[in-house]
C-alpha positions as CSV (number, residue, x, y, z in Angstrom):
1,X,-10.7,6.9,12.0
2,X,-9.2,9.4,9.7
3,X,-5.4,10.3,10.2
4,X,-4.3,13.8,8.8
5,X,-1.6,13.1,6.7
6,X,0.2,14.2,3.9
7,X,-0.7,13.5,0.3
8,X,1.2,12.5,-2.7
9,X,1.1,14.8,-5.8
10,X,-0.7,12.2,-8.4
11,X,0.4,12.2,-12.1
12,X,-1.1,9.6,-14.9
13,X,1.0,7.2,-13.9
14,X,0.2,7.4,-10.5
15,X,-3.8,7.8,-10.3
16,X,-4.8,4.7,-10.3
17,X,-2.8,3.4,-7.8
18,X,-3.9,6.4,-5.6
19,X,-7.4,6.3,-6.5
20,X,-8.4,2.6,-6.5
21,X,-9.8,2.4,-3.5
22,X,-12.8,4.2,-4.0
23,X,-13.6,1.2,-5.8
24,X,-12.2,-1.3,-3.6
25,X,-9.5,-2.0,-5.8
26,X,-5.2,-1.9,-5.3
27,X,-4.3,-1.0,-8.6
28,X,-0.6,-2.2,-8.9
29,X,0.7,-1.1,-12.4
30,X,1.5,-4.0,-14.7
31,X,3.4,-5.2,-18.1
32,X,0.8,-6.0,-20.1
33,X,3.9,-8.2,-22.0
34,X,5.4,-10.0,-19.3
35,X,3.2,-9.7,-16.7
36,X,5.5,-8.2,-14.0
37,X,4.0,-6.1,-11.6
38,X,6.1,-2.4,-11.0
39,X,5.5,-0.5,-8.3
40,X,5.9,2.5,-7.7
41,X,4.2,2.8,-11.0
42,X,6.7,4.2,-14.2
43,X,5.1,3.5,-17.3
44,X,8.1,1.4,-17.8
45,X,9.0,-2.3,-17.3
46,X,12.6,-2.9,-16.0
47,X,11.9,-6.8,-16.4
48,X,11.1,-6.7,-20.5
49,X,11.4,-3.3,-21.0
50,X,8.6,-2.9,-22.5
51,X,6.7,0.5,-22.2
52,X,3.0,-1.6,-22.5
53,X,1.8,-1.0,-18.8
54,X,-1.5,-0.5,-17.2
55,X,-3.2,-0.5,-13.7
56,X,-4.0,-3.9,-12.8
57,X,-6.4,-5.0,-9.3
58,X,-4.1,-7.2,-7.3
59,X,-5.5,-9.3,-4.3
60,X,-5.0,-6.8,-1.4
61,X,-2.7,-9.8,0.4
62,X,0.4,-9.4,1.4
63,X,2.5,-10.0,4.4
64,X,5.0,-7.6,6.3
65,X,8.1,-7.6,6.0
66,X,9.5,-4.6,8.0
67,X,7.8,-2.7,10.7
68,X,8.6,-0.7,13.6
69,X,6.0,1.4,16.5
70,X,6.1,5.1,16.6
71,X,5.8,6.3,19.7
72,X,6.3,10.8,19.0
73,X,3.5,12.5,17.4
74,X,5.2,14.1,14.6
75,X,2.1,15.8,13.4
76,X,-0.5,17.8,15.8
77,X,-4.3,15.4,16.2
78,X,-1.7,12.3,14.7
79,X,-3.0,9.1,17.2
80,X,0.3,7.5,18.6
81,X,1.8,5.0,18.4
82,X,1.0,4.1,15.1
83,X,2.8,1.1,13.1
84,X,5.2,2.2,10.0
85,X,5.8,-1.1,8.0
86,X,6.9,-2.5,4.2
87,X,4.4,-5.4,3.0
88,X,5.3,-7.8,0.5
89,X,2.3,-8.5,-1.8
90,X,1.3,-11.7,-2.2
91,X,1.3,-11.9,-6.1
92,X,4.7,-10.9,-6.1
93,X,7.9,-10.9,-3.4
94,X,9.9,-7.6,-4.5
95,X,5.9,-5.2,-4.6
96,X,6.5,-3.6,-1.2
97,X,4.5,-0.9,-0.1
98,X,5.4,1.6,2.7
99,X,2.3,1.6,4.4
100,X,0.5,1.6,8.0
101,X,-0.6,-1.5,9.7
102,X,-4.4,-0.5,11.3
103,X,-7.1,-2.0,13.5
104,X,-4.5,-4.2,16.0
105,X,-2.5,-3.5,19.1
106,X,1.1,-1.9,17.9
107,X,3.2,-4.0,20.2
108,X,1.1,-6.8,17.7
109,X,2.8,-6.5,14.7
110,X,5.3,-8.7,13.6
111,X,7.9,-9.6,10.3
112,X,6.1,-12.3,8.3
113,X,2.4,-11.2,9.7
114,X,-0.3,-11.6,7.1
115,X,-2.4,-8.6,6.2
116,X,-5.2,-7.3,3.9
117,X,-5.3,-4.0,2.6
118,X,-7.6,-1.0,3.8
119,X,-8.5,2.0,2.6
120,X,-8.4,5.4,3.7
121,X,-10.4,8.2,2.0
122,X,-8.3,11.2,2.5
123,X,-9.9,14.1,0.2
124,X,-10.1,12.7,-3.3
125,X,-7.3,9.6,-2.7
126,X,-7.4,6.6,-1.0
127,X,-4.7,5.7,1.1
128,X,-4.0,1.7,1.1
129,X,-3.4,0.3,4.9
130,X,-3.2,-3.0,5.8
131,X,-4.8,-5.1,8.9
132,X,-4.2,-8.4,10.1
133,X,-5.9,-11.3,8.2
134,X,-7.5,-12.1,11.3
135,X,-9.5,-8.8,11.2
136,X,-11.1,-8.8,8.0
């Protein structure tokens, strides 16, 4: 099911990560020197500082690592509750992405629950959710 929701404004450095989905893909911007992955994306590595980044497809596996229910319907046709939640990804600890947590009860949800990622089309973007392991 399609939720109406807002939509980033996408710039280069933000694209990919915003349009990775139509492949399949979570595009999580990396240094190409150190490896490190930077999210959101910069252009710039704080680890190395080096400015040689580029989208790279992570696994989609992460686990969460906050999370509460909303219960009001802050926008009109938006399905409540709905979970709001930060997931770790599983490549590395400090990648957390303020996401949704789809196809499982609310109440469900839970700190340190694993989940896959999702996507969303939503006009030319693809919104990255995440589901339980169990439902993939």
């Amino acid at each position: 099911m399609t939720v109406p929701r807002p939509l980033p404004a996408t710039d280069r450095d933000t694209e990919a990560f915003w349009k990775g989905g139509g492949e399949g893909k979570l595009l999580i911007e990396r240094c190409n020197a150190c490896h490190y992955l930077i999210h959101p994306p910069t252009g710039f590595c704080p680890q190395c500082e080096s400015r040689d980044t580029a989208p790279h497809a992570v696994s989609g596996r992460g686990v969460v690592t906050s999370c509460t229910v909303n219960h009001k319907q802050w926008m009109p046709d938006l399905p409540v509750p709905y979970v709001l939640a930060l997931v770790s990804l599983e490549e590395q600890d400090d990648v957390r992405l303020a996401t949704n947590i789809v196809d499982c009860d609310p109440e469900s949800v839970f700190i340190g629950m694993k989940v896959t990622v999702r996507f969303e089309q939503s006009q030319d973007l693809w919104v990255p959710l995440f589901a339980p392991e169990t439902a993939a």
